[in-house]
C-alpha positions in Angstrom: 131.9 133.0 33.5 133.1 129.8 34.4 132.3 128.7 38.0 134.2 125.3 40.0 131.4 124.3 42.3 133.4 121.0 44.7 131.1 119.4 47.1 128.3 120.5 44.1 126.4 117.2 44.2 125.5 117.5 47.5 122.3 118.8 49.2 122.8 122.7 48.5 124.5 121.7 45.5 121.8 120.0 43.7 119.5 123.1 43.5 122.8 125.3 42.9 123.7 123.7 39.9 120.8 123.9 37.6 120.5 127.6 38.7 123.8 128.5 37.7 123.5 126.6 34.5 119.7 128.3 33.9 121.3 132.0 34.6 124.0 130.7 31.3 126.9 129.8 33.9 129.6 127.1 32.7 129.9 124.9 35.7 132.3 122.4 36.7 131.2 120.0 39.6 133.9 118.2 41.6 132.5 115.7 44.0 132.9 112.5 45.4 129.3 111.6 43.9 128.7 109.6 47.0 124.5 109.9 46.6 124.9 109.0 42.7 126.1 110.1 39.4 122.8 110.8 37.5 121.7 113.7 39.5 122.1 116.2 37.1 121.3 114.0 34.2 119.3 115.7 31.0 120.5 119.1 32.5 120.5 122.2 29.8 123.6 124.2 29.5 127.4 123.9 29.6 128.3 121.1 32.8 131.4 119.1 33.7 131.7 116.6 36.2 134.5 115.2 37.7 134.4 112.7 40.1 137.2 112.8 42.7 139.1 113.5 45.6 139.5 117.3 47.0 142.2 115.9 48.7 143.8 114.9 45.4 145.8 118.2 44.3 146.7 117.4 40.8 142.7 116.6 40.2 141.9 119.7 41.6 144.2 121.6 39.8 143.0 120.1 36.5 138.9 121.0 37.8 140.5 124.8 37.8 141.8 125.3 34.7 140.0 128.1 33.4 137.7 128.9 36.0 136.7 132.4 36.9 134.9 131.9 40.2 134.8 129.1 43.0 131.8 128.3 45.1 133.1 126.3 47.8 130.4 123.8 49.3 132.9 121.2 49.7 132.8 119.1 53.0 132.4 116.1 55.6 128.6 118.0 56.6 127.5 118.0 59.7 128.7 117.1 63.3 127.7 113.1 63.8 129.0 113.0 60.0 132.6 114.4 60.9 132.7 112.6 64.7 132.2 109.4 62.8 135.6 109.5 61.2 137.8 112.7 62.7 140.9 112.3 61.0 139.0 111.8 57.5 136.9 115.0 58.4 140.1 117.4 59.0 141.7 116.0 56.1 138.6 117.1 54.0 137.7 120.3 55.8 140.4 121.2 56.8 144.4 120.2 55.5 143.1 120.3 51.9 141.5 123.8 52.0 144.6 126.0 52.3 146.2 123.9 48.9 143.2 124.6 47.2 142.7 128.3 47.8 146.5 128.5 46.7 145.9 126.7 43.7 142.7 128.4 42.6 145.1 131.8 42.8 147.7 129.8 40.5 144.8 129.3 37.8 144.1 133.1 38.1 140.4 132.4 39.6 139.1 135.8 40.3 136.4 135.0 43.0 135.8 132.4 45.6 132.9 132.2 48.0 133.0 129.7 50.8 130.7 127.9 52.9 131.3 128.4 56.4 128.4 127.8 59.2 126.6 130.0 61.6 127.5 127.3 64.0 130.9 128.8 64.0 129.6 131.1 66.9 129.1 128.5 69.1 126.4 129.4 72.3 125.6 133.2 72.2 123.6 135.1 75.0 123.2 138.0 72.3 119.5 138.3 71.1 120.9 139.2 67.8 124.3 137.1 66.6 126.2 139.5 64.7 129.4 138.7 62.0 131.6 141.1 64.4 130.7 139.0 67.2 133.3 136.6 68.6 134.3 132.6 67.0 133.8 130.0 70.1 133.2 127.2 67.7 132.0 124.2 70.0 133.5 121.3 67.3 135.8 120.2 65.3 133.4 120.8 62.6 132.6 124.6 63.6 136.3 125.2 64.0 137.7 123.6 61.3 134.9 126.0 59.6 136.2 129.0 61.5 139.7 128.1 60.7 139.2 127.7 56.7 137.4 131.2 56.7 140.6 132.8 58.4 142.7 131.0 55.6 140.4 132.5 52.9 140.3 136.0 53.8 144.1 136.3 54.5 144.5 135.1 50.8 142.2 137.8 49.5 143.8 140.7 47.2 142.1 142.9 44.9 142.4 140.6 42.0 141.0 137.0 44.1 138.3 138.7 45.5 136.7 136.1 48.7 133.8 136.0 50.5 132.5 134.0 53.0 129.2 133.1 53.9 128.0 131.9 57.0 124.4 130.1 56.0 121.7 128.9 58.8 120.7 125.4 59.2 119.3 124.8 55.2 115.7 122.9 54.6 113.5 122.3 52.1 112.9 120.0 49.2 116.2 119.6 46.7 116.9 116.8 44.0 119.7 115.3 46.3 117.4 115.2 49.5 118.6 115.5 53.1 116.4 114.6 55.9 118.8 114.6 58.5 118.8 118.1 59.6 116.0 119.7 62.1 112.8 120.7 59.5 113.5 118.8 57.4 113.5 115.3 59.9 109.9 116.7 61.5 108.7 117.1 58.1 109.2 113.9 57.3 108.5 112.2 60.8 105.1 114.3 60.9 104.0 112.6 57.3 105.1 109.7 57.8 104.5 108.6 61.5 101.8 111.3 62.4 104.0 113.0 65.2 106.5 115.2 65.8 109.0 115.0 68.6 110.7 117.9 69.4 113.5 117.9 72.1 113.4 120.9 74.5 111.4 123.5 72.9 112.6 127.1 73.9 115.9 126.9 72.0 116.2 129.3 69.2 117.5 127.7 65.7 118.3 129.4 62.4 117.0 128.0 59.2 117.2 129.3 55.9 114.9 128.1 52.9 117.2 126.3 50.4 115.7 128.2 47.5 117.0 131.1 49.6 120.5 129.5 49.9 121.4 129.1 45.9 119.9 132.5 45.5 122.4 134.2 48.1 125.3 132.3 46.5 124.1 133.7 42.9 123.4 137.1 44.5 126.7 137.3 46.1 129.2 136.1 43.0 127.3 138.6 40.6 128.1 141.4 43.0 130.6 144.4 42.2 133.8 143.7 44.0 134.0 146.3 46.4 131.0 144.9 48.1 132.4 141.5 49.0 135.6 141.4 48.8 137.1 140.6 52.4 133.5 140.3 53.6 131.8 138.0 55.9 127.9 137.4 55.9 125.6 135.8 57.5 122.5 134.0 55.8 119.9 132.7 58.5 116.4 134.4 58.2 114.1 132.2 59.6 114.5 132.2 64.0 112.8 130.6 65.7 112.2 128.2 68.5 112.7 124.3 68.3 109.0 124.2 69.6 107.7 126.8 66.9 109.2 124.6 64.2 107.8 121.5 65.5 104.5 123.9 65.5 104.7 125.1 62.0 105.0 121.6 60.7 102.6 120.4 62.6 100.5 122.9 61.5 100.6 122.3 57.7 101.4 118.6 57.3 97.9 118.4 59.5 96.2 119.6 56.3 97.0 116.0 55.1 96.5 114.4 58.2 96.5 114.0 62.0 99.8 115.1 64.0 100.8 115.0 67.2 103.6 117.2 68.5 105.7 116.3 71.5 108.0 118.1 73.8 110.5 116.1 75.5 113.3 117.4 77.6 117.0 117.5 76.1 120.5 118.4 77.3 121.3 120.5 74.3 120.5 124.0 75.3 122.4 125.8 72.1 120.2 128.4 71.2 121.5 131.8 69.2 119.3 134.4 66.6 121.6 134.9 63.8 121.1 138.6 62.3 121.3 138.6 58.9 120.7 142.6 58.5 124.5 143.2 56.9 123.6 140.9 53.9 120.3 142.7 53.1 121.7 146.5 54.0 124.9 146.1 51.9 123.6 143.6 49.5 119.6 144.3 49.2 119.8 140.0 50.0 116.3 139.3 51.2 114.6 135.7 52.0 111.6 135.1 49.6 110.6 132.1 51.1 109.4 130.7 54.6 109.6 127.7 56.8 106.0 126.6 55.9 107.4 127.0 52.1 109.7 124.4 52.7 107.8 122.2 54.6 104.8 122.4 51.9 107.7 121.3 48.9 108.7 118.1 51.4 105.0 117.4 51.8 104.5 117.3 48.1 107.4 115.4 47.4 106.2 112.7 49.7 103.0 112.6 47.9 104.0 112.6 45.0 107.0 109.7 45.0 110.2 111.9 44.8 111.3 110.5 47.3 110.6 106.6 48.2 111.4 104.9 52.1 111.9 108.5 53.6 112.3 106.7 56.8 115.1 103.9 56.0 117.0 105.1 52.7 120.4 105.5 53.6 121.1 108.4 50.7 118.7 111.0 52.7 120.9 110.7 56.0 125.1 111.7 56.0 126.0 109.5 58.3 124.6 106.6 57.5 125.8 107.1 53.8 129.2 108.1 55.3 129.2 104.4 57.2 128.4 102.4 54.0 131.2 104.2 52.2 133.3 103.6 54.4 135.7 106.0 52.9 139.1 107.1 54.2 
C-alpha cells in the first residue's frame, strides 16, 4: 500500500514515518520541511519527499498519484501558532482541506484518516468526554478542526473509506522534537532549570504517549472497513491533572536531580477527561505506554545530546519557528 502522509515532517510525523516504512509501507511525505530536510535521512524502505505547499493544488495532486491511503497530519499546530497569523492558518487548515479530500477521491485513494483534536470539544462538565458528545470548539484552531472533520465524513462512500481521529495533547521524545506543548515543556524546564511551574493545578488534561499516537494511526488504516468507515475516535489515555503532571515529572527527572514544583494560579480553567473506550471496544486500541515513559525518553535525550539548547532553539517551539519563517 502506498500511503500520502502531508504535514509528515512534523512532530507526530517524524516517528510515523519510519514506522510506516519499517511495517513495508511506500510513503510519500508532503511538507513544508520548515524544521529541516534531513530528518528522515539514511531511512530504509521505499520514501518520497516533496517539499511544498498544501495550498498548492496541482502539487498536491501530483503527491497523490497512486496513493492508496492518506494520513492527514497536515496543519498550522497549535493555538499561539494559528493566532500568530489567522488568515495564513485558515488558509492551511481550513480552505485547502475540502480541495484536497476531493482530489484524493479523483486519484481513487481508498482511505483517509485525519487529524482532528480533542480540543474540538471545547470546556466539558462531563467526567467522561465522549465522541457523541457536542462540538463547542473555543478557537479558530478547534473549529476549523471541527469543520474539516464534517467535510471529511460527508465525502465518505464505501469505496473512500474516512476516519477521523481526535488524539489528546501528544508527548514524548520524537526525532523532530516539540517542547512546546504541556509534558513535554516541564520535562524540559525540570532538567534543565530544576523546577517545574505548573499553572492552576486541578485542571484535567489529556495526553497521549507519542509512541501510542503512530501506533493508533497504523492500527486504524490496517483495519477492515466496516469498522472505520464514517467513524470518529478519540485517542487520549493518559488524564490527569495539570498538578499530577507537574508531579510525575517531578518525580522522575528527580532521579537525576533536585526539582522543585510550583503551583501558581491561572485563568485558564479548561479542564475535560476524554474517554477513549470506543477505540479500544471496537478496535482492541490500547495505550502501551505512560506519562513517566515519555518523560523518561526526554530525560535521556537530554543526556545524551539529541537535543542541544532545549531552552532557546527555535525548531523545538511552533511559534517561534512560525515567526522566523515568516511565511504567508
Amino acid at each position: 500500500m502506498k500511503v500520502l502522509v502531508p504535514g509528515g515532517a512534523g512532530y507526530v510525523g517524524s516517528r510515523l514515518i519510519p514506522l510506516l516504512l519499517d511495517k513495508g509501507y511506500e510513503v510519500v511525505v508532503l511538507d513544508l520541511y520548515l524544521y529541516g530536510r534531513d530528518l528522515f535521512k539514511g531511512l530504509k524502505g521505499d520514501l518520497t519527499e516533496i517539499q511544498g505547499d498544501m495550498r498548492n493544488l496541482a502539487l498536491v495532486k501530483k503527491a497523490l498519484k497512486g496513493v492508496d491511503a492518506v494520513i492527514h497530519l497536515a496543519c498550522i499546530s497549535n493555538d499561539p501558532s494559528f493566532e500568530l497569523n489567522p488568515d495564513l492558518g485558515k488558509s492551511i487548515n481550513l480552505d485547502c482541506f475540502k480541495p484536497f479530500v476531493s482530489a484524493a477521491k479523483e486519484a481513487g485513494v481508498q482511505r483517509f484518516i485525519y487529524a482532528s483534536s480533542s480540543s474540538v470539544y471545547g470546556v466539558k462538565s462531563e467526567l467522561n468526554v465522549t465522541e457523541d458528545m457536542s462540538l463547542e470548539p473555543l478557537t479558530d484552531y478547534s473549529r476549523f478542526k471541527a469543520e474539516c472533520e464534517k467535510i471529511l465524513l460527508k465525502e465518505a462512500k464505501d469505496d473512500f473509506i474516512c476516519t477521523v481521529l481526535r488524539p489528546a495533547t501528544v508527548c514524548g521524545y520524537a526525532p523532530r522534537q516539540r517542547l512546546d506543548v504541556v509534558v513535554n515543556i516541564l520535562t524540559s524546564l525540570a532538567f534543565h532549570t530544576g523546577k517545574v511551574k505548573v499553572m492552576g493545578g486541578d485542571q484535567m488534561r489529556p495526553n497521549i504517549h507519542i509512541d501510542d499516537m503512530v501506533r493508533c494511526y497504523l492500527h486504524v488504516l490496517e483495519q477492515p472497513v466496516e469498522k472505520v468507515n464514517y467513524k470518529t475516535f478519540n485517542a487520549g489515555y493518559h488524564n490527569h491533572t495539570v498538578r499530577n503532571l507537574g508531579e510525575i515529572v517531578a518525580a522522575v527527572v528527580g532521579k537525576k536531580r533536585a526539582v522543585e514544583l510550583v503551583v501558581e494560579p491561572t485563568n485558564d480553567n479548561r479542564s475535560y477527561h476524554i474517554s477513549s473506550a470506543k477505540i479500544e471496544n471496537e478496535l482492541g486500541f490500547r495505550s502501551l505506554y505512560t506519562i513517566e515513559d515519555a518523560v523518561e525518553s526526554l530525560v535521556k535525550a537530554f543526556e545524551s545530546g539529541d537535543l542541544p539548547d532545549a531552552l532557546t532553539d527555535d525548531r523545538y517551539y511552533n511559534i517561534k519557528t512560525m515567526k522566523t519563517a515568516n511565511l504567508q
